[in-house]
C-alpha positions in Angstrom: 108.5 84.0 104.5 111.2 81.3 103.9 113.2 81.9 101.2 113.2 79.1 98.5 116.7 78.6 97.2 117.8 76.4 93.9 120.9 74.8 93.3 122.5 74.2 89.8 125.7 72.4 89.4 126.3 69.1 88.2 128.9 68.1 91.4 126.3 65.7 93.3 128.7 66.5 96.7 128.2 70.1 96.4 124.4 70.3 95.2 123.8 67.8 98.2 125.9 69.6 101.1 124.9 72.7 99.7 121.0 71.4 100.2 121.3 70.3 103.7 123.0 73.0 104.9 120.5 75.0 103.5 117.5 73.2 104.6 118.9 73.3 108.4 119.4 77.1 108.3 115.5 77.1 107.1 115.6 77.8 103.8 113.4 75.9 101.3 116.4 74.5 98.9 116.2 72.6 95.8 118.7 70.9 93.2 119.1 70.8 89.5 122.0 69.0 87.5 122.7 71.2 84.5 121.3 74.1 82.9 118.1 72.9 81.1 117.2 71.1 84.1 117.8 74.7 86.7 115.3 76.7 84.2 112.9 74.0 84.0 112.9 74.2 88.1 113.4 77.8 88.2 109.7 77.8 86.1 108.5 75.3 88.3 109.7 76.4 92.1 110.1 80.0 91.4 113.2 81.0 94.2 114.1 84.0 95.0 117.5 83.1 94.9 120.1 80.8 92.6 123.2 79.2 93.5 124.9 79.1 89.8 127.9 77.1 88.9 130.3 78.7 86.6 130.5 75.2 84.5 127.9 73.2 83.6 128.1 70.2 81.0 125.2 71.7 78.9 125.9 75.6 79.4 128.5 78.0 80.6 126.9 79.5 83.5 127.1 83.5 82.9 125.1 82.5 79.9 122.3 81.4 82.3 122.0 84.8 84.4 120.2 86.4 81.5 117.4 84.1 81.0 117.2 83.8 84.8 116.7 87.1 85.4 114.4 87.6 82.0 112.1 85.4 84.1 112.2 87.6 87.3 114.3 90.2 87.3 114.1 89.8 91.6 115.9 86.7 91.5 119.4 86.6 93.0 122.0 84.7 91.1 124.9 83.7 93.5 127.8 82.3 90.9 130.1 79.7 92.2 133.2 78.0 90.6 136.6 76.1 91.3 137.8 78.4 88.5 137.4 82.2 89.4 139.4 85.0 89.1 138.5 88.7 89.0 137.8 88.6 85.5 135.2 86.1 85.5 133.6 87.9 89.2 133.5 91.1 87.4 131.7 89.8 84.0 129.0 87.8 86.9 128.1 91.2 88.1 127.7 93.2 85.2 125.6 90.4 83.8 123.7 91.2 86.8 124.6 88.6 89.1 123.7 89.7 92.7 127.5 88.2 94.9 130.4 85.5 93.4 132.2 82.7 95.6 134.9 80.3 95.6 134.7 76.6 95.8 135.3 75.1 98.3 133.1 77.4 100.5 131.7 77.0 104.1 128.0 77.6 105.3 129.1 80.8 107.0 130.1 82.5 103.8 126.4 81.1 102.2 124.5 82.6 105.5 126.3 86.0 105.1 125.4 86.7 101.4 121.6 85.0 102.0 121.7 87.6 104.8 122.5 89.9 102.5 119.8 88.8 99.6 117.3 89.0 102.3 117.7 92.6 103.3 117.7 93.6 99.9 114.4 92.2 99.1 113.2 93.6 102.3 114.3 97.3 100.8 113.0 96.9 97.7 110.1 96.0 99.4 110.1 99.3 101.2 111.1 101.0 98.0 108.0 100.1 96.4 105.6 101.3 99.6 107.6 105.0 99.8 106.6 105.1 95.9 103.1 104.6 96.2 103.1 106.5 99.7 104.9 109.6 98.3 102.2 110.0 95.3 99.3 109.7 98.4 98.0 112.1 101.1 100.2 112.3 104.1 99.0 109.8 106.4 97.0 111.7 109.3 96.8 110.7 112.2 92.7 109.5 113.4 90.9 112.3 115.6 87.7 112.0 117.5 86.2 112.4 121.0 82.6 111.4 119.7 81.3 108.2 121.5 80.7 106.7 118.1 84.2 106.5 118.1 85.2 104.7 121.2 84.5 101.3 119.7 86.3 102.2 116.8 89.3 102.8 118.3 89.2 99.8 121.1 88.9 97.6 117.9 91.7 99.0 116.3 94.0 98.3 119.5 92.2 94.9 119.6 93.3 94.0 115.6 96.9 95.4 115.8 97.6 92.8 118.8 96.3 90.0 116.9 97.6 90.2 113.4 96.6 87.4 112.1 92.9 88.5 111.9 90.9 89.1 108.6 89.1 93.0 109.3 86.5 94.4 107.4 85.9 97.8 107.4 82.9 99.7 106.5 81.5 103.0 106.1 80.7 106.1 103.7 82.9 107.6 101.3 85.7 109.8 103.0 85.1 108.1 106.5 88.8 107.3 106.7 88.7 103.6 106.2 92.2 103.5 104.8 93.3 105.0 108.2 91.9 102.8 110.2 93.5 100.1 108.4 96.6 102.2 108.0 96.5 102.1 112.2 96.0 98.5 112.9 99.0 98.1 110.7 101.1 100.3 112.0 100.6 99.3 115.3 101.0 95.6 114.8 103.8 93.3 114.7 103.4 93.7 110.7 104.5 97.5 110.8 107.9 96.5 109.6 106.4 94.8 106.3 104.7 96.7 103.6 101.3 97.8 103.6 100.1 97.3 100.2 96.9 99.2 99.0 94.4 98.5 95.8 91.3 100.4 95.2 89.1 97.6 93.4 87.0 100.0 91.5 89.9 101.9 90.5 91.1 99.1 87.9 89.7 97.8 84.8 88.7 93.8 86.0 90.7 93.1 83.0 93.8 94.0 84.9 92.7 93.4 88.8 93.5 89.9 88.7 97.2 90.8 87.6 97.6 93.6 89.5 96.9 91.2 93.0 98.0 87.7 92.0 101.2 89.2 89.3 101.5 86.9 86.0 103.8 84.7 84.2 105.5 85.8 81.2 103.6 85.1 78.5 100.6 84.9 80.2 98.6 87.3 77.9 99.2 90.1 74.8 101.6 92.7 76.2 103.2 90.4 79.4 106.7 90.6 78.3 108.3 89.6 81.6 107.1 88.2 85.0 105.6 90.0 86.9 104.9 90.1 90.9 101.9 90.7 92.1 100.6 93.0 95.2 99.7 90.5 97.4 103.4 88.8 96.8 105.2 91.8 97.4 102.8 92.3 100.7 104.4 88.7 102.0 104.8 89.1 105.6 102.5 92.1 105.7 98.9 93.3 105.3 97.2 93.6 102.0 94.5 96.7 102.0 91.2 96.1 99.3 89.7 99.2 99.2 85.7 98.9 97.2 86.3 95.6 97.9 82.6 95.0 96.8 83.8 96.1 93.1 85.7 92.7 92.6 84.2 90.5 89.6 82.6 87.0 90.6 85.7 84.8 89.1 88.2 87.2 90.8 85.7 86.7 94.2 86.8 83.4 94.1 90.3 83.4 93.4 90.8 85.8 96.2 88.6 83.4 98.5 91.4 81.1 98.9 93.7 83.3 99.3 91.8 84.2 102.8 91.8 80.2 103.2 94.7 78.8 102.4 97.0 82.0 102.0 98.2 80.7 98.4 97.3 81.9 95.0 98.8 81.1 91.4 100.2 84.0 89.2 97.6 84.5 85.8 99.6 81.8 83.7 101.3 80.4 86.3 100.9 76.7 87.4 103.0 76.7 90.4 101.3 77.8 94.2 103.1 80.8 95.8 102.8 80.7 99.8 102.3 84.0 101.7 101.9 85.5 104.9 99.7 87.9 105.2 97.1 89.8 106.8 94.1 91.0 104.6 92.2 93.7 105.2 88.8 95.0 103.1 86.9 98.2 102.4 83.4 98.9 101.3 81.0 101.4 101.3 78.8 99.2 99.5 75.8 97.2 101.0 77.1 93.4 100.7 73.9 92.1 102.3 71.8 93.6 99.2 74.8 92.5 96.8 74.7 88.8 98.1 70.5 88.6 97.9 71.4 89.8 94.1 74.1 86.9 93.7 76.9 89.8 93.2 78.6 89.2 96.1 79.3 85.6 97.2 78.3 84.7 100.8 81.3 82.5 101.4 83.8 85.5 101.0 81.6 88.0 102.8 82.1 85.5 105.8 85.2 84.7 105.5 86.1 88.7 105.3 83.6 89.8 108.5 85.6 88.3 110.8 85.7 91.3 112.9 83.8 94.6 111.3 84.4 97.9 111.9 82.0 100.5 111.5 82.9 104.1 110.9 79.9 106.6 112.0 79.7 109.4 108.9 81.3 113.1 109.8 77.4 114.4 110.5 76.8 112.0 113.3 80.5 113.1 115.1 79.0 116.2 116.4 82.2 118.9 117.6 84.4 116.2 115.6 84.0 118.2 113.3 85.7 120.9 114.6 88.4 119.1 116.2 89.5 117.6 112.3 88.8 121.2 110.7 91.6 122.4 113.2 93.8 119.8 112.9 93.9 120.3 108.9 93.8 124.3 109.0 97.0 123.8 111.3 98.6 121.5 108.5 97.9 123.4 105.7 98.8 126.6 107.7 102.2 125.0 107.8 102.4 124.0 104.0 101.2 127.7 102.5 102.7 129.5 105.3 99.8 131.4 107.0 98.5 132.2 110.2 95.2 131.2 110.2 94.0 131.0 114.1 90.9 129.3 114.1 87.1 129.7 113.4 84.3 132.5 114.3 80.9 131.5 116.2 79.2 131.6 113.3 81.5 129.2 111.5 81.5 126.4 113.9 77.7 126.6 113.4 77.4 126.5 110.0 80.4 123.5 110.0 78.1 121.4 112.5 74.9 122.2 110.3 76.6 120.9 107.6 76.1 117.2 106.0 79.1 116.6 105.0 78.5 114.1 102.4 81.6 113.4 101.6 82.8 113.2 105.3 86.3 113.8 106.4 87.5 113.9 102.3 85.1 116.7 101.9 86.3 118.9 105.2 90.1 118.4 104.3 89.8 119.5 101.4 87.5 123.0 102.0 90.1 123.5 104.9 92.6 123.0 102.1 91.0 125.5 100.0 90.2 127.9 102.9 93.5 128.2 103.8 95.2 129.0 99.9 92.2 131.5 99.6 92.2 133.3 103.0 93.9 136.1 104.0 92.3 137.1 107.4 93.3 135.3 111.2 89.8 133.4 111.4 87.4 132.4 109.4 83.8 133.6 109.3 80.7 131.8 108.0 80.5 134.3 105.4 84.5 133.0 104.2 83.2 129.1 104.2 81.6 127.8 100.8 78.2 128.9 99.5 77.1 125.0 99.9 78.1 125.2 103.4 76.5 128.4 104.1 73.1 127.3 103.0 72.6 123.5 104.3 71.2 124.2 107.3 69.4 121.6 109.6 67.0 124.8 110.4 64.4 124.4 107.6 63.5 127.8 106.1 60.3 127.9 103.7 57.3 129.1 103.0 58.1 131.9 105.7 58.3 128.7 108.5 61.5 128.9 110.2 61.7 125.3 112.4 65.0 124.6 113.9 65.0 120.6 114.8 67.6 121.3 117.6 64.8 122.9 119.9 63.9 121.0 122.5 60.3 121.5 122.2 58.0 122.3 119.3 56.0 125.6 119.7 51.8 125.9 120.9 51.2 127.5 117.1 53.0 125.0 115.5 50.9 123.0 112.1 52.8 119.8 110.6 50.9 120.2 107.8 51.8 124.3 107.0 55.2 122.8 107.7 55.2 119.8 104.8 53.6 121.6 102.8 56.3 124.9 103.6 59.1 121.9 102.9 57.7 120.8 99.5 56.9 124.2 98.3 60.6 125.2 98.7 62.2 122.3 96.9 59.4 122.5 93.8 60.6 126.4 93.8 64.5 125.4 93.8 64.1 122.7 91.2 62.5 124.4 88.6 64.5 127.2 89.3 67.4 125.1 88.9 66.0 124.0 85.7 65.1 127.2 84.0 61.1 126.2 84.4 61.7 123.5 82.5 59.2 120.5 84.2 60.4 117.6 82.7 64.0 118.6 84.3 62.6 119.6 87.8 60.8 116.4 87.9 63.6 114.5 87.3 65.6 116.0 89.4 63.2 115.3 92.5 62.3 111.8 91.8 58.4 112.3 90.6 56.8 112.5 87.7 56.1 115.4 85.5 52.4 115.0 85.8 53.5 114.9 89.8 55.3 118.0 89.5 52.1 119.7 87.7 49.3 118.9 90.4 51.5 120.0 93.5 52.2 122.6 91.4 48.9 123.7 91.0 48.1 122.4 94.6 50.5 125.0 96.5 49.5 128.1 94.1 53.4 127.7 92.4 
């Protein structure tokens, strides 16, 4: 990102040698001749820093640093004057000036403090990240041996050596998509910027569009100052969407040239801000389906598949399972201070039976729960949840016991007995579930009440 500078003081010779010098460091740098004329290009050019003469013919210039910074309070304000003394340096800084030179001053000085201006933006960047990182999960690190997951992670190495690359990541809920994005990221030349995260379903649509693009003051009831938005404060960086498929129509197409152009306009705002950044989208939506039903526009879904990745759920990962169960009871071991060693037979077998239907989310957190609740050195089936327990892929019912991992199916074996077995169970658990009530059952299993009644009747329930 090139800083924009602007340059108020009504000496031509210093606004103009000033300029150049900035412009051959590589600095964007422009000029205004008074104070009117510096906020009406302050609105206009929005810099991130101000070179501020003490005396202006309109305005004496420590009155300007207020309404400078009332318009961003992350502008710098460098004051400069012919005139200074300690006095007047002192009163710049507690008016919230950021440094204070002497005229006549050489482009070293100038390079120094913009050195300086520059790494303080950078830690305030940071700031911001460690903020929203410390009220997240700990970022854990992605485990697998299952050969679903050998694509995933030649992709990942793939994206984090070109950064540049738009990534669209799909899968369940829980899958870990914010971890794969999290690992390109971190292993790209980015991994220095922020990582800046937004969960699209999380916020109102009334608010999305400020929360990514920031607004002007003014912009709407209630935005008393300006403010940034995430994809500004991500400049240099990547920019996470997470339910990316949540996003409104209009805010589809603001964000559209943001993939094409990399340059958006604050709500209110008339000015374009540049940024350099690498966007990455989640979505356990279907976006096919969405665009047939004109919810998703075709344009962005292109412009976001650039290179998909698809995470397999937990139940397709086979002994996965186990290896992520092991790596969380060994982390939460650590955190409640017990000495939990492992797993019994009998658990691993109920842990692979599972679904797991809310994936890796789901596992972390019964490990998290099996860990502040047991006392013994491994766990048995019997310790693991009642839900886990029962969901077995063996199908028990109607006294048919049919396990699908058997490699063959048995001489006495009826597929008929065996549907019928399967339906008669469910019927039984629904209106159990429901207290015998019909309508409920029904509901519950997708039919019909008058459904419900005749296979009732059919099976003798």
């Amino acid at each position: 990102m090139k800083i924009k500078v602007l340059i108020i003081d009504d000496e031509e010779t210093i606004r103009m040698s000033l300029k150049e010098g900035l412009t051959d460091m590589g600095y964007k740098a422009y000029t205004a001749v008074d104070g009117q004329t510096g906020l009406e290009e302050l609105d206009k050019r929005q810099p991130q820093v101000v070179f501020l003469d003490m005396r202006l013919p309109d305005v004496n210039g420590l009155e300007l640093i207020q309404p400078i910074r009332e318009r961003d309070e992350d502008i710098q304000v460098v004051m400069m004057t012919a005139y200074g003394d300690i006095r007047t340096a002192v009163s710049a800084i507690k008016k919230g000036a950021f440094d204070y030179m002497h005229k006549p001053f050489d482009l070293d000085e100038v390079q120094v403090i913009l050195n300086r201006i520059e790494a303080s933006l950078k830690m305030k960047k940071k700031l911001y990240i460690l903020e929203q990182e410390a009220s997240a999960a700990a970022r854990q690190p992605i485990i697998g041996q299952h050969p679903s997951m050998d694509e995933v992670f030649n992709k990942i190495q793939v994206l984090a050596e070109n950064d540049d690359v738009t990534v669209l990541i799909r899968g369940e809920t829980g899958t870990g998509k914010e971890l794969v994005a999290s690992a390109i990221h971190n292993a790209s030349k980015r991994k220095e910027a922020p990582m800046v995260s937004i969960n699209c379903a999380a916020i109102s649509q009334n608010l999305i569009e400020s929360e990514l693009f920031g607004h002007e003051k003014n912009a709407f009831t209630g935005a008393n100052a300006l403010k940034k938005g995430l994809l500004e404060i991500a400049d240099g960086g990547t920019v996470f969407l997470d339910e990316i498929g949540e996003l409104s129509p209009d805010t589809q197409t603001r964000f559209l040239r943001v993939l094409e152009e990399r340059k958006f306009k604050r709500v209110g705002g008339l000015e374009d801000i540049e940024v350099d950044i690498r966007v990455m989208a989640a979505t356990n939506k279907n976006l096919e389906k969405a665009m047939d039903q004109k919810e998703f526009r075709e344009d962005l879904y292109y412009r976001l598949n650039v290179v998909p990745i698809n995470l397999p759920p937990l139940r397709e990962r086979g002994e996965d399972v186990l290896l992520i169960a092991q790596h969380f009871l060994s982390h939460y071991n650590q955190k409640f201070q017990k000495k939990i060693q492992g797993f019994t037979e009998e658990a691993k077998k109920s842990m692979l039976q599972y679904s797991w239907k809310g994936n890796i989310r789901e596992l972390k957190n019964v490990m998290e729960r099996m860990a502040i609740l047991h006392s013994g050195v491994t766990i048995d089936a019997v310790d693991l949840p009642p839900e886990i327990q029962k969901d077995k892929r063996a199908v028990q019912a109607k006294g048919i016991s049919w396990e699908l991992e058997r490699p063959e199916i048995p001489a006495d074996f009826s597929l008929e007995a065996y549907l019928q077995g399967i339906e008669a169970a469910y019927l039984e658990k629904a209106l159990k579930q429901c207290n015998n009530n019909h309508t409920q059952a029904a509901e519950i299993l997708g039919i019909s009440r008058f459904a419900l009644k005749r296979r009732a009747e059919k099976l003798n329930l």
